[in-house]
C-alpha positions as CSV (number, residue, x, y, z in Angstrom):
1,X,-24.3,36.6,-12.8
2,X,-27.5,38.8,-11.8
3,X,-27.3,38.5,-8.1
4,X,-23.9,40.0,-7.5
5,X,-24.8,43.2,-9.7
6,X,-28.0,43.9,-8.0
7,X,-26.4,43.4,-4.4
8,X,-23.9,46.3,-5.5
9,X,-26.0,48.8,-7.2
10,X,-26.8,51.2,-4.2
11,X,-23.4,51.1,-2.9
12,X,-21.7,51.8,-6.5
13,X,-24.1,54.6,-7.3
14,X,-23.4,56.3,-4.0
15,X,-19.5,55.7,-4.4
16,X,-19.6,57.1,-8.1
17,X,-21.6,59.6,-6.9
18,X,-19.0,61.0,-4.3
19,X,-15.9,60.1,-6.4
20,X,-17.6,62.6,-9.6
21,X,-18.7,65.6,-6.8
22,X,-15.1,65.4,-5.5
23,X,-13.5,65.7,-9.1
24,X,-16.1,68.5,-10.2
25,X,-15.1,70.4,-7.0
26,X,-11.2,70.0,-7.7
27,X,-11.6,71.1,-11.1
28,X,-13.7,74.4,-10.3
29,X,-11.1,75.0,-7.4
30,X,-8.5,74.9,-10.0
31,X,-10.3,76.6,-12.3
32,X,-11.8,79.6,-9.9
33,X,-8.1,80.1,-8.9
34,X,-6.7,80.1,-11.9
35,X,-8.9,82.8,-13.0
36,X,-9.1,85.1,-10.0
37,X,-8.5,88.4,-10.2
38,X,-4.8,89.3,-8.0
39,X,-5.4,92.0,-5.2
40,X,-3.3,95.0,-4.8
41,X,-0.5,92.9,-3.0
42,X,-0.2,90.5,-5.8
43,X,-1.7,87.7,-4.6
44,X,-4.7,85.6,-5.6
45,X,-7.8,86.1,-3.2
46,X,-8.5,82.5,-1.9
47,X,-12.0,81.4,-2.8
48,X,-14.3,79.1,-0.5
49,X,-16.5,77.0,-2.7
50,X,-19.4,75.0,-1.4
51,X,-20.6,71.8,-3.6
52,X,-22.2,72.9,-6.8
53,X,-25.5,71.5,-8.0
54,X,-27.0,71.6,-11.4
55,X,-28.6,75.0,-11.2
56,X,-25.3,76.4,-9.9
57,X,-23.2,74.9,-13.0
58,X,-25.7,76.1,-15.5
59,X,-26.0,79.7,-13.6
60,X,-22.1,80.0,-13.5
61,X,-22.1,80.3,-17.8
62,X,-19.5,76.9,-17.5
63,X,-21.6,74.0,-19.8
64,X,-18.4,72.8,-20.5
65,X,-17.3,72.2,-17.2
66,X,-20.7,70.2,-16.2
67,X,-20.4,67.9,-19.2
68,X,-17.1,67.2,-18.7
69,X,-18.4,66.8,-14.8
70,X,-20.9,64.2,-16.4
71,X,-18.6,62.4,-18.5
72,X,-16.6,62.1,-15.6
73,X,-19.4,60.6,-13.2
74,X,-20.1,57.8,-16.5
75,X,-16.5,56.7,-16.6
76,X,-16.4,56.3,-13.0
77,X,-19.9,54.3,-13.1
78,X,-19.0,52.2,-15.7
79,X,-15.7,51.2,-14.8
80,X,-16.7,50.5,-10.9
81,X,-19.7,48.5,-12.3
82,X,-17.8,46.6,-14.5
83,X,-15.0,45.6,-12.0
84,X,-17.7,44.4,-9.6
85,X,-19.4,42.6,-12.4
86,X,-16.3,40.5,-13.2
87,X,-15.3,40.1,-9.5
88,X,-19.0,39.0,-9.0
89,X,-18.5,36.6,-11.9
90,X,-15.4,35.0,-10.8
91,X,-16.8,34.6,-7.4
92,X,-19.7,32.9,-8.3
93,X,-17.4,30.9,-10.5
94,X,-15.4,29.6,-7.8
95,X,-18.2,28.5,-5.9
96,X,-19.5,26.6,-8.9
97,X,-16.5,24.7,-8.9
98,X,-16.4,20.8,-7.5
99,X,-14.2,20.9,-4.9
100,X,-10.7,19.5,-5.1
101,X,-10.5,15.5,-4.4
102,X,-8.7,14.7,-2.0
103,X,-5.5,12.9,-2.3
104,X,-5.3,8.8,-2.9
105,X,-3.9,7.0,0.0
106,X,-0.5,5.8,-0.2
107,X,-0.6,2.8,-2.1
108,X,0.2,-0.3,0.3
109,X,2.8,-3.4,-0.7
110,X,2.9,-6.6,0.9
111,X,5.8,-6.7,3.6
112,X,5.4,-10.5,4.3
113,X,7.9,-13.6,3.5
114,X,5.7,-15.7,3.5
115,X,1.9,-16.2,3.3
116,X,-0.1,-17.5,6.3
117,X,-0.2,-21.3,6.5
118,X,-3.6,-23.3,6.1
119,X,-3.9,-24.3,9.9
120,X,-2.9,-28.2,10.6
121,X,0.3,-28.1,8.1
122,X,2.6,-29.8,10.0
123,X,3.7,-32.9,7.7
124,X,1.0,-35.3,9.2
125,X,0.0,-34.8,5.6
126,X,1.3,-33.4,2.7
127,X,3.8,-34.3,0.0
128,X,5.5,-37.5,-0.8
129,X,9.0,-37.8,-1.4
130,X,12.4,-36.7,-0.2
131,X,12.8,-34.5,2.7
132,X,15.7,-33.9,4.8
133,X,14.1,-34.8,8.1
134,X,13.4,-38.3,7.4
135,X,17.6,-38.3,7.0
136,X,18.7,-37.0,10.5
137,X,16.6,-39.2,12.9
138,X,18.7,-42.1,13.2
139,X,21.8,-39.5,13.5
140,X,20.0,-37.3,16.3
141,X,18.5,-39.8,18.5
142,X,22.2,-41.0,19.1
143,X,23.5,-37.5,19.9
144,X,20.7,-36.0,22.0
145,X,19.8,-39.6,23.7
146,X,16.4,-39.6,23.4
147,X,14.3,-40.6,20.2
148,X,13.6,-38.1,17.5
149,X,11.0,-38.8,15.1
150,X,10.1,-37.2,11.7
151,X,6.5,-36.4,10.3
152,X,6.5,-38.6,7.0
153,X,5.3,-35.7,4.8
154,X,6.6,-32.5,3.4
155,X,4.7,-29.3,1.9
156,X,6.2,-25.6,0.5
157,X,5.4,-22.5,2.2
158,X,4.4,-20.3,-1.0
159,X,7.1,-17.9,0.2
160,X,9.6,-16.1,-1.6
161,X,12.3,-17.5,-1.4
162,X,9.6,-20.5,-1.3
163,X,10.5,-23.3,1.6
164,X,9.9,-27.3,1.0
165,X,9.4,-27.9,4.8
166,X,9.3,-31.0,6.9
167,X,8.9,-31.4,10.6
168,X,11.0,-33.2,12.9
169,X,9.9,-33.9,16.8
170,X,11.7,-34.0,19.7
171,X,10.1,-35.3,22.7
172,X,6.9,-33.9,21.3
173,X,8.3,-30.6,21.0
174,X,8.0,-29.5,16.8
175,X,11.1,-28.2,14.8
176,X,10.1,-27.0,11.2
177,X,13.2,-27.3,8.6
178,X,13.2,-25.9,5.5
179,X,15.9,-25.6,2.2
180,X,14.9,-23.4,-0.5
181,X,13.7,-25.0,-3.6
182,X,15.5,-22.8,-5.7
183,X,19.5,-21.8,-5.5
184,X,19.7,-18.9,-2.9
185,X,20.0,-15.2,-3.5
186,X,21.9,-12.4,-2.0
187,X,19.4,-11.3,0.2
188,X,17.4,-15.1,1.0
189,X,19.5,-15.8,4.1
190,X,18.3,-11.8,5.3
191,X,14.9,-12.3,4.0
192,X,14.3,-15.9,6.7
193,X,15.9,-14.4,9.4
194,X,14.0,-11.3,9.3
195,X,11.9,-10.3,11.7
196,X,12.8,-13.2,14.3
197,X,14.0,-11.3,17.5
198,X,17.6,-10.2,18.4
199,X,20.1,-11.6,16.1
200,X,23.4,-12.9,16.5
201,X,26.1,-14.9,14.3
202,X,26.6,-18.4,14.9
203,X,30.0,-19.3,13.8
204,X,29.5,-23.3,14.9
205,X,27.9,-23.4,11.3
206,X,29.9,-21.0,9.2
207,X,30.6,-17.4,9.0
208,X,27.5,-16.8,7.0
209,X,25.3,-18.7,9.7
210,X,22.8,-16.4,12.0
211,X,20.6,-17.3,15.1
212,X,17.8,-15.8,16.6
213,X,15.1,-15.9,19.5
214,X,13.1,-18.5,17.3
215,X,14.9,-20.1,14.5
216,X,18.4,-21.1,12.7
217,X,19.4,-19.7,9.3
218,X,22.5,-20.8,7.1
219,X,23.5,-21.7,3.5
220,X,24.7,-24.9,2.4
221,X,26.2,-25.2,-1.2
222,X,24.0,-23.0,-3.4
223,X,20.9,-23.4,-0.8
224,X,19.9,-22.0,2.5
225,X,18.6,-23.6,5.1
226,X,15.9,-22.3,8.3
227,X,15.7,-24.5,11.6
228,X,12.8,-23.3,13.3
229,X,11.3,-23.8,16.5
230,X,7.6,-22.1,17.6
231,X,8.7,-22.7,21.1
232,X,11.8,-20.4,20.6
233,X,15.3,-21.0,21.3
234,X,17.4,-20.9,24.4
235,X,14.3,-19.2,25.8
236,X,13.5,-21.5,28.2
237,X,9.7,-22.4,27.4
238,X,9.0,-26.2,27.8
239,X,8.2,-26.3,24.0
240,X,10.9,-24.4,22.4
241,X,15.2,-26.0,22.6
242,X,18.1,-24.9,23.5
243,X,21.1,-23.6,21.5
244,X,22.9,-26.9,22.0
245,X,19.9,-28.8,20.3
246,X,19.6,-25.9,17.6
247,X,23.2,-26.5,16.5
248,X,23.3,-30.6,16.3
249,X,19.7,-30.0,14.6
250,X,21.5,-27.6,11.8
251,X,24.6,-29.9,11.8
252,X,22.7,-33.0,11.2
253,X,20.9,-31.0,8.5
254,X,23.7,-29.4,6.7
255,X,25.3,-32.7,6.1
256,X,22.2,-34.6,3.9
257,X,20.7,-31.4,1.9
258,X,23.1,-31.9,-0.9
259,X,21.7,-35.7,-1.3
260,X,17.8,-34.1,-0.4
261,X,17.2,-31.6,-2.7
262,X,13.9,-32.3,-4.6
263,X,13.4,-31.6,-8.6
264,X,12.0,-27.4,-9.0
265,X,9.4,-29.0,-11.0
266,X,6.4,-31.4,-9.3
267,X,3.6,-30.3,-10.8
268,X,-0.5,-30.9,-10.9
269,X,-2.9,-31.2,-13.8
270,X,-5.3,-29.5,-12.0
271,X,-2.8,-26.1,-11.3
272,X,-2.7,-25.7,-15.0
273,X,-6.0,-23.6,-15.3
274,X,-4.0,-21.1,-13.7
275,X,-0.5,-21.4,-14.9
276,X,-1.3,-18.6,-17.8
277,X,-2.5,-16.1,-15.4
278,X,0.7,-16.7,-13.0
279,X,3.4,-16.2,-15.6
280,X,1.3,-12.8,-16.7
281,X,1.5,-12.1,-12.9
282,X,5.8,-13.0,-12.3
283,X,6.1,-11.4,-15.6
284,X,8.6,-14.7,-17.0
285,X,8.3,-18.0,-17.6
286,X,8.0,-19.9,-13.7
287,X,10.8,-21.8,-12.6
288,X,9.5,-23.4,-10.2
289,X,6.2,-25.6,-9.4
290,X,5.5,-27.0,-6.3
291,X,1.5,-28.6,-6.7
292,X,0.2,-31.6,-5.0
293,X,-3.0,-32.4,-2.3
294,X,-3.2,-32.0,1.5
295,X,-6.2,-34.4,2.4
296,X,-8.2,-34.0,-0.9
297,X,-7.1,-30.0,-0.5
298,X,-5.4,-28.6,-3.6
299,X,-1.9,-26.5,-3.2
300,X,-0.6,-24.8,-6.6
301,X,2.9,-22.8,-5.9
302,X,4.4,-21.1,-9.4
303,X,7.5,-19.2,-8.3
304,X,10.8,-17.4,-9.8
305,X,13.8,-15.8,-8.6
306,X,11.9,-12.5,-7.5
307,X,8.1,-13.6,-7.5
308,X,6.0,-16.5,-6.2
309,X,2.1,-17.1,-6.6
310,X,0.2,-19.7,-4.6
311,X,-3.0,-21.2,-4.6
312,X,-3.9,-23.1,-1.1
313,X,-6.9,-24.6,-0.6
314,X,-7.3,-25.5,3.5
315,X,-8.8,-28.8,5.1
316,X,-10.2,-26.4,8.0
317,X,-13.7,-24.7,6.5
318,X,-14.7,-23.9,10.1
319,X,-12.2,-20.2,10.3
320,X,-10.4,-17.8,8.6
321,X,-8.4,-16.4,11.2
322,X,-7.5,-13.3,8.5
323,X,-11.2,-12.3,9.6
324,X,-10.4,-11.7,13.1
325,X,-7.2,-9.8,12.7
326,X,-7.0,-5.8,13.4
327,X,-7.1,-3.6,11.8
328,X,-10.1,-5.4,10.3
329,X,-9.2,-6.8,6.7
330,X,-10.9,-5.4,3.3
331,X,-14.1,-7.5,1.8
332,X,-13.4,-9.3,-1.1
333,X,-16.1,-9.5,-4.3
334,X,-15.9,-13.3,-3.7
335,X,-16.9,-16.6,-1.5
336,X,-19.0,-16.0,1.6
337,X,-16.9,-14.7,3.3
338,X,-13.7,-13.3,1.2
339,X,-11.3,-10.8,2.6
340,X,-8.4,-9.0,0.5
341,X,-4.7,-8.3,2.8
342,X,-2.8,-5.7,0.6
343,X,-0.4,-5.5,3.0
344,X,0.0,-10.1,3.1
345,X,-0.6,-9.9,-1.2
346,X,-3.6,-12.1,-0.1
347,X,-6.6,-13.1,-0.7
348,X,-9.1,-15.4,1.4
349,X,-12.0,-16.8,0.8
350,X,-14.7,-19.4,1.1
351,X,-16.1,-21.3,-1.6
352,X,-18.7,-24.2,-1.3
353,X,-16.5,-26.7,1.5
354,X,-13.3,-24.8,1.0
355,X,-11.0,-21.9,2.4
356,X,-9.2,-20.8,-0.3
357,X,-6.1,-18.6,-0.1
358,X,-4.2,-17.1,-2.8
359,X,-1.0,-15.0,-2.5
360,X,1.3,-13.3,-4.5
361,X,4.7,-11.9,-3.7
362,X,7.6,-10.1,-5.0
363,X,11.1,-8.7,-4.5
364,X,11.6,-5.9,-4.4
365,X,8.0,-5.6,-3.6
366,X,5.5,-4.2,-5.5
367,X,1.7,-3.4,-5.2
368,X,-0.4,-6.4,-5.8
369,X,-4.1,-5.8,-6.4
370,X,-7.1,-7.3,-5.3
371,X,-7.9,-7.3,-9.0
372,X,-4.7,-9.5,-10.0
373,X,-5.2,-12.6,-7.4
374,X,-9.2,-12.5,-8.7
375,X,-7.7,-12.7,-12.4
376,X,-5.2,-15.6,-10.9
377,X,-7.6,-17.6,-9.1
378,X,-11.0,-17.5,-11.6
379,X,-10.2,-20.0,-13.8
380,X,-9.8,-22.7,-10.5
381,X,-13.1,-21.5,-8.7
382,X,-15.2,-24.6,-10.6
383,X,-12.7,-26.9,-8.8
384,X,-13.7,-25.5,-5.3
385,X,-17.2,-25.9,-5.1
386,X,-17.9,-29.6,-4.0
């Protein structure tokens, strides 16, 4: 408050003391004029004044005009003085301040479908029980002329609409198939075919039916069904098939999902340590429950309608291929390594022998922080350290 004041005081003395000189010198012009004799035409003599100083004032007989002179110069004083001192004040206020913080980043909502798959799922090992692949061998190998085989186990995807998935081969060439666990939606046949490359309706299967550069998507009764192959379709490449095989592949499928459909509920002992904190997370009671072992490696799926949480430990501790990805993923506050994905709802980690992933999903999408998969996964962590 002191430094601005004493910065000014030279420069407001001299400005008061010019503004009260120039008032004292109107005043006396006024009041010389006012009071001068007229000559013998009439008129006023014009009077040339130079600036009075004290002496002059007091000589002149006028002690009224030189304390109104000096009232004059305190007003002025005061009232320059007191407009610098509160501009001074507000100035040195404003620096004072903290400066504005900066806006939060937008806040970032997992675009995925489905989580990344532990690395080796293929059905070599997985779940027991029925799967539609297992079905359409016998039916294939007569219609394509060569022997097609099936990989005897099944596992879910954790996606939403979550997948039970099986693996047929052709000539060692994979083809994943999947039927959603739970009776389609609206959008679940745009949901698997997004993001798969040009598009284009496949009316051999139905009007609803869709193909793409990589994979097969159409609804049968209240379900829908994804032919996929990593190879592509009609693309040519020695590991990918044709549209010819795509079609008898769907056919064959569409015709033995009705009699393949598993139970929504196959469940683990183990998964229910977390079952609390996924119901908090789906905000409803899950629907379905998709738990069972990979190799000794636990999977836990809760889903619903519009939200699925996973759980997926891996039987490949060597890499986290999340880690290598760019833009580099977040750290994590857990396992050595652990990475967060906002953008994949994930988070990866490893704990003692295990890479664990956990994922949560919604639709519409939502935020899903780092905070919430911690919350989901805590309760399990005892189970990973072998």
């Amino acid at each position: 408050m002191t430094t601005p004041r004493t910065t000014l005081r030279p420069h407001l003395a001299a400005l008061a003391h010019r503004t009260a000189t120039s008032n004292v010198r109107r005043l006396i012009i006024r009041t010389a004029t006012t009071h001068q004799p007229a000559d013998s035409s009439g008129r006023r003599r014009s009077l040339r004044l130079v600036s009075p100083n004290r002496q002059q004032l007091m000589s002149a007989g006028r002690p009224p005009l030189l304390e109104w002179a000096r009232a004059g110069f305190r007003t002025v004083v005061g009232g320059v003085l007191v407009v610098s001192l509160v501009a001074g004040c507000s100035v040195a206020r404003k620096a004072n301040e903290a400066r504005p913080t900066p806006p939060a980043p937008p806040a970032v909502m997992p675009t995925a479908v489905a989580p990344p798959q532990a690395e080796g799922l293929d059905g070599t090992a997985g779940a027991p029980g029925p799967q539609v692949c297992s079905l359409v061998t016998a039916r294939l190998s007569k219609e394509l002329g060569f022997t097609v085989r099936a990989k005897p186990n099944s596992w879910s995807d954790g996606g939403l609409p979550v997948l039970d998935l099986c693996t047929l081969v052709l000539d060692d060439r994979p083809v994943v198939v999947g039927v959603t666990a739970l009776p389609k939606e609206p959008d679940s046949l745009d949901r698997l075919i997004a993001g798969s490359g040009q598009i284009e309706l496949l009316p051999e299967l139905g009007p609803e039916a869709r193909l793409s550069t990589s994979r097969v998507v159409f609804p049968v009764d209240d379900r829908v069904v994804r032919v996929s192959s990593a190879g592509g379709i009609n693309l040519g490449y020695p590991d990918g098939i044709d549209r010819i095989k795509a079609v008898a592949i769907s056919r064959a499928v569409r015709d033995v999902v009705p009699r393949a459909v598993r139970n929504s509920r196959q469940s683990d002992a183990a998964c229910q340590l977390s079952t609390s904190a996924a119901e908090r997370f789906v905000g409803a009671l899950v629907q379905l429950r998709r738990d069972y072992r990979v190799n000794g490696a636990l999977t836990c799926i809760w889903g619903t309608f519009d939200a699925t949480v996973s759980i997926v430990e891996s039987f490949h501790t060597d890499t986290i291929p999340e880690a290598k990805q760019s833009p580099a993923a977040k750290p994590a506050p857990i396992g050595s390594p652990g990475y967060y994905l906002p953008d994949q709802g994930e988070l990866v980690f490893r704990k003692g022998r295990r890479v664990v992933r956990v994922t949560g999903l919604t639709n519409p999408a939502r935020v899903v922080p780092m905070e919430t998969l911690l919350d989901i996964v805590e309760p399990m962590l005892p189970l990973f350290i072998r």
